[in-house]
C-alpha beads as a LAMMPS data file, in Angstrom:
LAMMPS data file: protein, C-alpha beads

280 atoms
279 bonds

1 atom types
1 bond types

-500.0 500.0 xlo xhi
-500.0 500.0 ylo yhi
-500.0 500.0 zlo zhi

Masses

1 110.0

Atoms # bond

1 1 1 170.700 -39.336 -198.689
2 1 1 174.433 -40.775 -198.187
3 1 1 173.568 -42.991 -195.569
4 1 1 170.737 -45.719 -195.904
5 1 1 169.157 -47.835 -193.288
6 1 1 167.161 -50.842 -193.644
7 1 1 164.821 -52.927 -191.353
8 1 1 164.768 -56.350 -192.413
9 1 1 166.731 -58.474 -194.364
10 1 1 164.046 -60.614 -196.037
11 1 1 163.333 -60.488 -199.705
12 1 1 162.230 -56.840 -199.810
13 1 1 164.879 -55.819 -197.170
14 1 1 168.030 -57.158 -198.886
15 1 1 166.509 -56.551 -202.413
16 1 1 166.141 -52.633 -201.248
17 1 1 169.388 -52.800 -200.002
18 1 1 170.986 -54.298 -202.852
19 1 1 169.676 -51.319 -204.964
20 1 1 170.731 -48.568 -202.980
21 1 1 174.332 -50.065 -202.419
22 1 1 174.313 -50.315 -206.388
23 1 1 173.293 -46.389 -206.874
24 1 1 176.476 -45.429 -204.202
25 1 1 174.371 -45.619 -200.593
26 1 1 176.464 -46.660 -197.481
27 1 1 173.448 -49.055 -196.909
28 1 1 173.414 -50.219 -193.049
29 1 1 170.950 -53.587 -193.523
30 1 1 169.493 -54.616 -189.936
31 1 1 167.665 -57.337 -188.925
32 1 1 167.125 -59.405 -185.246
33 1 1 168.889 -62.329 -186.583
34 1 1 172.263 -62.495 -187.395
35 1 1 171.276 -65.959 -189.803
36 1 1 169.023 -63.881 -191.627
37 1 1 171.850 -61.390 -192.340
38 1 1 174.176 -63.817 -193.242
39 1 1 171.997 -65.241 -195.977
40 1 1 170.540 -61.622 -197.261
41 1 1 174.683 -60.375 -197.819
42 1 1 174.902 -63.967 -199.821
43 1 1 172.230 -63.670 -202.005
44 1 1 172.614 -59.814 -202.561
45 1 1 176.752 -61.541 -203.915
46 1 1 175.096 -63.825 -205.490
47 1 1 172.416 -61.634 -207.529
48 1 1 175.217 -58.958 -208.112
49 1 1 177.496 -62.256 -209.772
50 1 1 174.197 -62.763 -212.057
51 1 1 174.525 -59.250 -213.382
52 1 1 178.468 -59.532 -213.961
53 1 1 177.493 -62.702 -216.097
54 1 1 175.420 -60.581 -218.111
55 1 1 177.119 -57.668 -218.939
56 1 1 175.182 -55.185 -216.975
57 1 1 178.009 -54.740 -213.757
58 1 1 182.072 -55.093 -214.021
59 1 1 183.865 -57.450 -210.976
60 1 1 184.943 -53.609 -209.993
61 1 1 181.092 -52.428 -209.437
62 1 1 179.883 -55.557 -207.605
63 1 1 183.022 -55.299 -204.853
64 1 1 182.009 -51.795 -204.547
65 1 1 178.456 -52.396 -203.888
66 1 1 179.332 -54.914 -201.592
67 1 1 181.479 -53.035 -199.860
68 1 1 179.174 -50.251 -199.335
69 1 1 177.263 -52.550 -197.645
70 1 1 177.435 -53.486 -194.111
71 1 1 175.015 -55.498 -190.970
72 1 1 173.917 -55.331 -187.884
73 1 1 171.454 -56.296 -184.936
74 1 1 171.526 -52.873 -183.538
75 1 1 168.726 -50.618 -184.262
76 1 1 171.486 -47.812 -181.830
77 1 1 173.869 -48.530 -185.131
78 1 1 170.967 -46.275 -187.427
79 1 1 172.111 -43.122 -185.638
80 1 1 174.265 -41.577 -188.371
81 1 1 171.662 -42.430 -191.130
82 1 1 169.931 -39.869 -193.480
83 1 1 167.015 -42.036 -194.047
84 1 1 165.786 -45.510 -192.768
85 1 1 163.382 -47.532 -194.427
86 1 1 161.374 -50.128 -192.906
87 1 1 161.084 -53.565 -194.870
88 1 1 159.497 -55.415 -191.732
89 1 1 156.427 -58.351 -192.020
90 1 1 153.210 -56.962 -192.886
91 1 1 152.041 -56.580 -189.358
92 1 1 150.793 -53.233 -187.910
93 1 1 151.589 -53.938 -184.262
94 1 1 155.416 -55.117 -185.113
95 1 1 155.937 -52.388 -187.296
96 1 1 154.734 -49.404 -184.883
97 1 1 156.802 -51.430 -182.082
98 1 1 160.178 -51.512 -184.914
99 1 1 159.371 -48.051 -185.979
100 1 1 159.190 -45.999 -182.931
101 1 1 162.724 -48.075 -181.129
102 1 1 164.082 -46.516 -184.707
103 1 1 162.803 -42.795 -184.057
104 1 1 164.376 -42.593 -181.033
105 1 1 167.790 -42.959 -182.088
106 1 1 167.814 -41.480 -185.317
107 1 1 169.375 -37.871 -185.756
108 1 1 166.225 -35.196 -185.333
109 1 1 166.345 -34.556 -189.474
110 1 1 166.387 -38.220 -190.890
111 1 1 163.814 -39.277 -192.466
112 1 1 161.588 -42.879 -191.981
113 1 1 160.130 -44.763 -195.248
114 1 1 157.485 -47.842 -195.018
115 1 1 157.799 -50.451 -197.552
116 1 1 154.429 -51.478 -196.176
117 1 1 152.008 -52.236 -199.207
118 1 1 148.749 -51.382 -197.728
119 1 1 148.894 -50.454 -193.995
120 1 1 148.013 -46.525 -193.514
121 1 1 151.075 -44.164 -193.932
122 1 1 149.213 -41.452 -191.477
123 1 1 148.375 -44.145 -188.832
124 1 1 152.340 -45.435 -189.001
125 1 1 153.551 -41.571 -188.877
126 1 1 151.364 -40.950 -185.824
127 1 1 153.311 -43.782 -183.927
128 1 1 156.471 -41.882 -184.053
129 1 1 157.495 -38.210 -183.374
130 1 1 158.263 -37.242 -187.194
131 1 1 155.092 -37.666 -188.669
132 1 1 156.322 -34.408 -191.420
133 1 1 159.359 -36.756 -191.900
134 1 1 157.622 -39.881 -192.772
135 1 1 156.650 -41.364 -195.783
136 1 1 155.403 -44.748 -197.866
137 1 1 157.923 -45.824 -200.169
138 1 1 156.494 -49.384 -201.641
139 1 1 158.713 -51.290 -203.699
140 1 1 158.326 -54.149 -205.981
141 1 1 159.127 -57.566 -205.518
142 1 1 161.762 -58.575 -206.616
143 1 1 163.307 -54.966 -206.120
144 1 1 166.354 -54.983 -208.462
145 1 1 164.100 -56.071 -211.242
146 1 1 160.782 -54.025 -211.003
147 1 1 160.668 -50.533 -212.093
148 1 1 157.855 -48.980 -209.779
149 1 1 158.311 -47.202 -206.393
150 1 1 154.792 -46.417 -204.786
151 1 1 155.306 -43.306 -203.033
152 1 1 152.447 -42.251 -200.547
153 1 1 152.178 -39.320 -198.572
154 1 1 150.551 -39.473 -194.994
155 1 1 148.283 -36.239 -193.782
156 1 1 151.242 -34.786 -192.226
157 1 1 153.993 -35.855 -194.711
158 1 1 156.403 -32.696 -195.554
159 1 1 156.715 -30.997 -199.340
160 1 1 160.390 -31.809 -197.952
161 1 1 160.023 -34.998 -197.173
162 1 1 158.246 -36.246 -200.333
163 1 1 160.710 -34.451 -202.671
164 1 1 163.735 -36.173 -201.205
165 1 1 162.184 -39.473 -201.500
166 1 1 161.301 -38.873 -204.673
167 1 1 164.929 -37.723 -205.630
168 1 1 165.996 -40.985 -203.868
169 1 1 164.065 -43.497 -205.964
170 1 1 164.658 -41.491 -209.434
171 1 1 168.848 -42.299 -207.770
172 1 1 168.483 -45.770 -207.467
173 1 1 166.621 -45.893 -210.802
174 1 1 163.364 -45.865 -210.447
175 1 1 159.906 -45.177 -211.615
176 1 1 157.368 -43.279 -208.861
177 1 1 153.745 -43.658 -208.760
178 1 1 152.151 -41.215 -206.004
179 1 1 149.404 -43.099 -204.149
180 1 1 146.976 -41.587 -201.711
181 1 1 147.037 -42.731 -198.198
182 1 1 143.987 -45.520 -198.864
183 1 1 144.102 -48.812 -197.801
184 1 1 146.325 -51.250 -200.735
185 1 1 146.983 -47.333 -202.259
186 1 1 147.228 -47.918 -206.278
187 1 1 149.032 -51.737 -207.142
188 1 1 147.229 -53.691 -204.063
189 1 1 143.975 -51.744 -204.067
190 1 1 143.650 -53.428 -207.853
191 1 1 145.866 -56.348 -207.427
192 1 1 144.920 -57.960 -204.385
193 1 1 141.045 -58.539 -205.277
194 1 1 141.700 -60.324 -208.570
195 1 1 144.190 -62.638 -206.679
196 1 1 141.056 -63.026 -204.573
197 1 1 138.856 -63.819 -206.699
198 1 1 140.878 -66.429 -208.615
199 1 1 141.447 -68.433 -205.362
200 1 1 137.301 -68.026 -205.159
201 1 1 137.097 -69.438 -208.897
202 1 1 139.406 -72.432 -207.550
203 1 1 137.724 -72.825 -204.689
204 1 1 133.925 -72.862 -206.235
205 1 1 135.714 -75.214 -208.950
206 1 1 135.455 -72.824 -211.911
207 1 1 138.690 -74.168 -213.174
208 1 1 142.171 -75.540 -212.110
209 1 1 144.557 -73.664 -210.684
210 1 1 147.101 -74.508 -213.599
211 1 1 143.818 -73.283 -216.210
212 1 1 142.689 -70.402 -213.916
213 1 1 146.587 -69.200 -214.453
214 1 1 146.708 -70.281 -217.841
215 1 1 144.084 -68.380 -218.714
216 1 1 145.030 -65.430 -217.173
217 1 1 148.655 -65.581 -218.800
218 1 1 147.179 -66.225 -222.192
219 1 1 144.105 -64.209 -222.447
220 1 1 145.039 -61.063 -220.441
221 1 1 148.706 -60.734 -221.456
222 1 1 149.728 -61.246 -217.471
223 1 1 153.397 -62.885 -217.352
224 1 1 152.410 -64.417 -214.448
225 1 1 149.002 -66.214 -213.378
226 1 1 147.265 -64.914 -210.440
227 1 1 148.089 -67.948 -208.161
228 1 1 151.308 -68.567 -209.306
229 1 1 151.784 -64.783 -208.468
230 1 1 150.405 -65.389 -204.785
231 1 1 152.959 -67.881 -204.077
232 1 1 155.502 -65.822 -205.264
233 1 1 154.280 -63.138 -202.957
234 1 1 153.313 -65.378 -199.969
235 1 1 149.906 -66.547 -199.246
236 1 1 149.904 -64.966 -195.837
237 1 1 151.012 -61.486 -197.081
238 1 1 148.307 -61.534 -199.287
239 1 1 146.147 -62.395 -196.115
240 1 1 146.783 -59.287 -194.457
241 1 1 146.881 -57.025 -197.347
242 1 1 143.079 -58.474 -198.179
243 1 1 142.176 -58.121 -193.887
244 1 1 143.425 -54.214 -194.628
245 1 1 141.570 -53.570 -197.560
246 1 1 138.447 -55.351 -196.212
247 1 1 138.315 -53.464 -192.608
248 1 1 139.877 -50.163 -194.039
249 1 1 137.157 -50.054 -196.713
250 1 1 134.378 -52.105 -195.097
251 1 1 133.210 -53.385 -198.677
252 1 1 131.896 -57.147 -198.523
253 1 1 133.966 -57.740 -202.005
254 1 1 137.149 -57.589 -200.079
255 1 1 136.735 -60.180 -197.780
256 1 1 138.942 -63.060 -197.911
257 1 1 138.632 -66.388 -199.311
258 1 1 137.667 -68.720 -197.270
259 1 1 140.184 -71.094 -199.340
260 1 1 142.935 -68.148 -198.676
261 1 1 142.731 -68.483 -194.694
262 1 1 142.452 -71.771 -194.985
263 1 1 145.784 -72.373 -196.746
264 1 1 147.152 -70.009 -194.356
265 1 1 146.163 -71.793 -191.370
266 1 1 147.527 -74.888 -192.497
267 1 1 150.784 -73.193 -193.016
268 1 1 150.833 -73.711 -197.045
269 1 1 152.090 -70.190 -197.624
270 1 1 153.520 -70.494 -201.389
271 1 1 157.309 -70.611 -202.246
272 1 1 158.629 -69.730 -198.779
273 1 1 157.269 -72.669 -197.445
274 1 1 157.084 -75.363 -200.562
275 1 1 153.704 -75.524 -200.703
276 1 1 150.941 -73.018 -202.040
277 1 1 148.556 -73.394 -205.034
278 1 1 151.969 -75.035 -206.263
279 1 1 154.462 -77.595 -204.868
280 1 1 157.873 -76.335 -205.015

Bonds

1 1 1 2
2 1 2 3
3 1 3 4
4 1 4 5
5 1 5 6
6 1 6 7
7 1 7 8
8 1 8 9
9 1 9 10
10 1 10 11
11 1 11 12
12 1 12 13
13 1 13 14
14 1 14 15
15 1 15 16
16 1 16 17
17 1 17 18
18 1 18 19
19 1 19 20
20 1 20 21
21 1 21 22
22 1 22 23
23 1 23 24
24 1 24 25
25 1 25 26
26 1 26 27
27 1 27 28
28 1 28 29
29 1 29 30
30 1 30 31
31 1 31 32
32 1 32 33
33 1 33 34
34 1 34 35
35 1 35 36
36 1 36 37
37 1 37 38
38 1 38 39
39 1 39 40
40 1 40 41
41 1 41 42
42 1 42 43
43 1 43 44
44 1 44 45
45 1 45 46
46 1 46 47
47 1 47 48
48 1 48 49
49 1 49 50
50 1 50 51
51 1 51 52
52 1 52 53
53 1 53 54
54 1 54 55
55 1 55 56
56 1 56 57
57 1 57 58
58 1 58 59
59 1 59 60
60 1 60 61
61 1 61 62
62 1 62 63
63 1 63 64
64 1 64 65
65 1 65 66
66 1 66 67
67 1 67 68
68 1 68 69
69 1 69 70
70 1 70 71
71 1 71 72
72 1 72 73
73 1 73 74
74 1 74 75
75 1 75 76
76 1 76 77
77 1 77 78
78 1 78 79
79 1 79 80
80 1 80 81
81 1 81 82
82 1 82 83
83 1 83 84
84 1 84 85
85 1 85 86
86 1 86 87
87 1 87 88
88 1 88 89
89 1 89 90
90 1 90 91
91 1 91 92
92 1 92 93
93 1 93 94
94 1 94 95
95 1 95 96
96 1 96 97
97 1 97 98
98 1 98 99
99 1 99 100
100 1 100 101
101 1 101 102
102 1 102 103
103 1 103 104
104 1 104 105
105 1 105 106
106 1 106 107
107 1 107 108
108 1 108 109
109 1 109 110
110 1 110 111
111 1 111 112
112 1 112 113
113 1 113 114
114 1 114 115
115 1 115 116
116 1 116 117
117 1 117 118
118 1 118 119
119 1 119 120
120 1 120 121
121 1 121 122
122 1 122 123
123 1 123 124
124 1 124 125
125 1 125 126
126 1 126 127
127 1 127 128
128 1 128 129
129 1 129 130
130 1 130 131
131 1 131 132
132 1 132 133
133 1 133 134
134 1 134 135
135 1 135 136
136 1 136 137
137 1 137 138
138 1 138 139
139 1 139 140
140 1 140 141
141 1 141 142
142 1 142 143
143 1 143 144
144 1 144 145
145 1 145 146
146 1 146 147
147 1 147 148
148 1 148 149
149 1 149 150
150 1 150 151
151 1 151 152
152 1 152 153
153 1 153 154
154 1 154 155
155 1 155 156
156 1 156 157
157 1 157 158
158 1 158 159
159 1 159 160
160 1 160 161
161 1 161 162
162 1 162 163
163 1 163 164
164 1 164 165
165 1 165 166
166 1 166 167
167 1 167 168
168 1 168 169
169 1 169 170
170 1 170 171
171 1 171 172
172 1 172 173
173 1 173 174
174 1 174 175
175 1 175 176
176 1 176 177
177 1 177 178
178 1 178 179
179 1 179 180
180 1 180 181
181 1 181 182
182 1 182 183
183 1 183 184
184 1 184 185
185 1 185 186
186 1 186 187
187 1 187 188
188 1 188 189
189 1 189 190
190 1 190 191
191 1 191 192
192 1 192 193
193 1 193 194
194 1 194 195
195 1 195 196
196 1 196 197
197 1 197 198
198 1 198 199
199 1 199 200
200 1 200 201
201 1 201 202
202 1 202 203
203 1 203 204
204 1 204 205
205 1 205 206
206 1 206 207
207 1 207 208
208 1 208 209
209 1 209 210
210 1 210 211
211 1 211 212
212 1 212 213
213 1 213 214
214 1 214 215
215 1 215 216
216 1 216 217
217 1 217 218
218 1 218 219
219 1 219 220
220 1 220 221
221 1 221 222
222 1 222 223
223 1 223 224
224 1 224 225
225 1 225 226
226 1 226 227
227 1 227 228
228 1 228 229
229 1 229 230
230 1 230 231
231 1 231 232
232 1 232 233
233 1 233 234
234 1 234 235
235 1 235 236
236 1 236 237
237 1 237 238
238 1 238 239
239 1 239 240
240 1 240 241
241 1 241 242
242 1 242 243
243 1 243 244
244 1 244 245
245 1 245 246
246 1 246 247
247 1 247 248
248 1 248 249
249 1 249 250
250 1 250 251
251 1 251 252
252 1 252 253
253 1 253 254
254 1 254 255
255 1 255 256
256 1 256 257
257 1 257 258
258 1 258 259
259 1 259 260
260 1 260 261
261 1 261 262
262 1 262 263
263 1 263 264
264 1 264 265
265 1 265 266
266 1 266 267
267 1 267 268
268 1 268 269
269 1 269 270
270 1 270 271
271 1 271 272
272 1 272 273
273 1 273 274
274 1 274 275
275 1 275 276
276 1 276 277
277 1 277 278
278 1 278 279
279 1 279 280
């Protein structure tokens, strides 16, 4: 695992790519537009100049991080990479469409990683012609803070396959969790539904959204509320993940809030956009 590809260079794109660059990856970060790379490389400098103000990296260690890491449009420029991992918008279609232009130019023994956080490992795998080679690898958000690395398996996923990955997140410091191939696997599956249901107790007027999260906060020990938390997130990722878990498990008690898709609609999608639960 010398050589690191990434699709996306979003939050969880450049924040996976920040922490592989950090544990000695050549880290190839791609994404459609050139903008988006632009701003990913200067808030990866600027996150790395956070942790030289604290102690916890030398000027020495950021240069060499950044230097490790390097950009491009090209899905063609992933053909030397060991492993690539996908960091795309959670969207079946789009990913299936990014993930099989990727198999076909990477060498026959690389491996592919999802950072999808509740679409089906197995279904993804079956899209490409390495399903033995490909596996879920769901970080946290924001990456070079949180400790966990979901790691799920699809049916068809290698002893290989999941041992490497495994050796790879214990290299760039991480925690794994192994999640079965269910819809949300472990953190969403549990996660997602009490988001849900606090944007239900807002919406049925149970309590403010600033009490709803206070009372969360204070009375459950949560650092942060449950809507504060889905603007951090981004109302319409929580969308989807909630769509997945509802037609993947077929349980009425996943079905989205009403108030959810309607905040979505109008385009209110949390701190990405200014405006969730929250003005920002």
């Amino acid at each position: 695992m010398k050589t690191i590809g990434i699709i996306g260079a979003g939050q969880m794109g450049r924040g996976i790519a920040q922490v592989c660059a950090a544990a000695g990856c050549a880290v190839i970060l791609q994404d459609i537009s050139a903008e988006a790379l632009t701003k990913a490389v200067a808030l990866i400098d600027t996150g790395l100049g956070k942790l030289v103000a604290k102690g916890k990296l030398d000027d020495a260690g950021k240069a060499a991080t950044l230097a490790r890491l390097r950009t491009t449009t090209a899905v063609a420029d992933f053909a030397a990479c060991d492993m690539v991992i996908e960091a795309a918008t959670e969207n079946e279609a789009l990913k299936i469409k990014i993930l099989q232009s990727v198999d076909a130019v990477l060498p026959p023994a690389a491996l592919i990683a999802s950072n999808t956080s509740s679409i089906s490992i197995t279904r993804l795998a079956a899209a490409t012609a390495r399903s033995d080679r490909f596996i879920g690898m769901h970080f946290m958000n924001p990456v070079p803070v949180m400790q966990l690395v979901e790691v799920i398996r699809g049916l068809a996923t290698s002893d290989q396959t999941y041992n490497a990955t495994v050796q790879l997140a214990e290299k760039l410091g991480k925690t794994v969790a192994l999640a079965q191939d269910y819809p949300g696997f472990i953190v969403n599956r549990i996660l997602m539904p009490m988001i849900n249901e606090a944007i239900t107790a807002l919406m049925e007027g149970v309590g403010t959204a600033q009490a709803i999260d206070a009372g969360m906060k204070l009375g459950t020990n949560q650092p942060m509320g449950p809507l504060e938390l889905a603007d951090f997130i981004g109302l319409d990722t929580c969308l989807a993940i909630m769509r997945v878990l509802h037609e993947g498990l077929g349980d009425s008690k996943y079905r989205p809030c009403p108030l959810l898709v309607k905040y979505v609609d109008a385009g209110w999608l949390g701190r990405k956009s200014g405006r969730g639960f929250y003005s920002y």
